[in-house]
C-alpha positions in Angstrom: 3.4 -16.1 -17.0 0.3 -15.1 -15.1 -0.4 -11.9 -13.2 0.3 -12.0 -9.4 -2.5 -11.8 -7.2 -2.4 -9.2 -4.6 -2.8 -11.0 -0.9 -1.4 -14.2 -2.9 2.8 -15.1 -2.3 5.3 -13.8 0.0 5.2 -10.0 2.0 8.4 -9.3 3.8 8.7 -7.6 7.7 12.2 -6.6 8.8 11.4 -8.7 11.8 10.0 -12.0 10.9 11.1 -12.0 7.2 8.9 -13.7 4.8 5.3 -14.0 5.5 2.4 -14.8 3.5 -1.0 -12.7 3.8 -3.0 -14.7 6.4 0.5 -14.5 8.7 0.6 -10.6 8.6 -3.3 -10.3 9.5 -2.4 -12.4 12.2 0.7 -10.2 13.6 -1.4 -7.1 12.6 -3.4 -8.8 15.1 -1.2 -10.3 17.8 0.3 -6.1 17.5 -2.9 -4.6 18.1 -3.3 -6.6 21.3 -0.1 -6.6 22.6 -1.1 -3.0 23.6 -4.4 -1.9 23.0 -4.7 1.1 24.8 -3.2 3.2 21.7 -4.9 4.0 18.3 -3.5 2.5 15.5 -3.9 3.6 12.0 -3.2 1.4 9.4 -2.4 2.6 5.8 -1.4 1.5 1.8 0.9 2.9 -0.3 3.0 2.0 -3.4 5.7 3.3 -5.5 7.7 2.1 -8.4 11.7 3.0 -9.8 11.1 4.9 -13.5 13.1 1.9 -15.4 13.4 -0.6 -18.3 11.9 -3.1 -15.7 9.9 -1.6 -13.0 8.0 -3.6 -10.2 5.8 -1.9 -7.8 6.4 -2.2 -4.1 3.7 -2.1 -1.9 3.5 -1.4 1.8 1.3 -1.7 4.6 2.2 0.5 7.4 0.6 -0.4 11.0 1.3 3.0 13.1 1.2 2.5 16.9 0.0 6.3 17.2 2.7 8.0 19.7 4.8 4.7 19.9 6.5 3.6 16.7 5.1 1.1 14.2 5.8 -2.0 11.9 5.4 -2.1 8.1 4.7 -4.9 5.6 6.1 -5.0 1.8 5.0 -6.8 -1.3 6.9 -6.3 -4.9 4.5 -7.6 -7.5 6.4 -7.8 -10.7 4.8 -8.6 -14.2 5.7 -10.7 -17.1 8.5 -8.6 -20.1 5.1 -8.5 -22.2 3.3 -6.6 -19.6 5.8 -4.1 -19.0 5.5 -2.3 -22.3 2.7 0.0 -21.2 4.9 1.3 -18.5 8.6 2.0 -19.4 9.7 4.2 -23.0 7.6 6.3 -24.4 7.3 9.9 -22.5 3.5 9.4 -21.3 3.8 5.9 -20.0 5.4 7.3 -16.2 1.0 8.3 -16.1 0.6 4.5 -16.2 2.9 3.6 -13.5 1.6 6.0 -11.2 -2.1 4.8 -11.6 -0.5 0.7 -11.6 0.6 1.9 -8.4 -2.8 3.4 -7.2 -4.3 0.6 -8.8 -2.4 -2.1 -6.7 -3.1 0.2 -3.7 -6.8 -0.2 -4.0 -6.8 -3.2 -4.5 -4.4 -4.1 -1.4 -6.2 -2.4 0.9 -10.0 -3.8 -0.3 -8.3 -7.3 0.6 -6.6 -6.0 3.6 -9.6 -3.8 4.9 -12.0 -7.3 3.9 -9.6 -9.5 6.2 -9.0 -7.3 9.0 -13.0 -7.1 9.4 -13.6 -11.0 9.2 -10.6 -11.0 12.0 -11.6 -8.4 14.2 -14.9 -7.0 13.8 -15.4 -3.3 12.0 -15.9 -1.8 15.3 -14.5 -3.9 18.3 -13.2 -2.0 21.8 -10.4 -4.1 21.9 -9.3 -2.6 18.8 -8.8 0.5 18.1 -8.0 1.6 14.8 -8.3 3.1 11.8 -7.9 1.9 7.7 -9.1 4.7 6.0 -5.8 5.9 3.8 -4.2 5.2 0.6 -1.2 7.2 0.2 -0.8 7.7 -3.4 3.4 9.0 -5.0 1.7 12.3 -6.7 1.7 15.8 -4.8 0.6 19.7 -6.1 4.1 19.9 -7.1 6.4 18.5 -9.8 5.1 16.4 -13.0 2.8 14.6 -11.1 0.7 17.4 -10.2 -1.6 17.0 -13.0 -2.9 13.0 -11.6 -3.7 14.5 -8.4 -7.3 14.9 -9.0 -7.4 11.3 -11.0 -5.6 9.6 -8.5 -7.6 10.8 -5.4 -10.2 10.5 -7.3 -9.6 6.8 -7.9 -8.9 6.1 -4.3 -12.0 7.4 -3.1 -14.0 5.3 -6.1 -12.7 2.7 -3.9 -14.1 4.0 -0.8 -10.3 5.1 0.8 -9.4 8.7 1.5 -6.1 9.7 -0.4 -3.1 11.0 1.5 -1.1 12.4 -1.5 2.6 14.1 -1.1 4.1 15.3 1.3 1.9 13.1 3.9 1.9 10.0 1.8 5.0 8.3 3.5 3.4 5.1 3.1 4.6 5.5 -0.6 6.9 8.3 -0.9 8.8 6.7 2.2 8.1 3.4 3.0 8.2 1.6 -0.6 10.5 4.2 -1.9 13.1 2.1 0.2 12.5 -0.9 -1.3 12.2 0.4 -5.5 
């Protein structure tokens, strides 16, 4: 069994269900216009459940600053052989965090590539912002000692981290869905 591929397969919206990448670029879209006059910032996060079998949800939030917003959700699962490196052995939670930074990164590099081959980097008729990863790790608790790796790997991949308690995209957002 392969790998998934990130913008590849099905993202789900509590509003129109299933949806495959090119379909939420397009309502990311069709949002933006609907009412341009706000600022929208649009962010990545991902989180995963400590267990025998973990998958990694991960979300795109589109915030319609002031006026609510809409998120989009991904689970990328691997193959039993795969999952080795993240479940049983005390050190192997490390792993799962950076597999969800990882998928993060990756995520948004598609996302951000898309959203500029839709819409232009800097168009007036939209106004936004993709310029956060939220990454599960904070100054407190076990993961404290990633913080500096983590945000470190984000902004290798030209994002600026959000971590805990301001990363809702992941402590929040996928958290529902692990």
């Amino acid at each position: 069994m392969e790998e998934e591929v990130i913008d590849v397969g099905q993202f789900y919206n509590p509003s129109n269900g299933r949806m495959n990448f090119k379909e939420v670029i397009d309502d990311i879209k069709g949002y933006i216009l609907a009412q341009p006059g706000f600022f929208y910032d649009i962010v990545v996060g991902c989180d995963s459940p400590s267990s025998d079998k973990p998958f990694f949800p991960i979300a795109i939030v589109v915030l319609r600053k002031g006026a609510g917003g809409r998120f989009f959700l991904k689970k990328m699962h691997y193959p039993d052989e795969q999952l080795k490196r993240f479940v049983n052995v005390p050190t192997n939670w490390k792993q799962r965090i950076l597999q969800e930074v990882y998928l993060s990164c990756e995520l948004a590099l598609s996302l951000r590539e898309a959203l500029e081959r839709e819409f232009g980097k800097a168009s007036p008729t939209f106004n936004y912002q993709f310029q956060y990863i939220h990454a599960d790790v904070g100054e407190h608790g076990k993961t404290k000692e990633m913080v500096k790796e983590v945000t470190g790997l984000i902004k290798g991949h030209g994002f600026e981290p959000m971590i805990k308690p301001l990363s809702f995209a992941a402590s929040v957002v996928a958290d529902r869905y692990t």
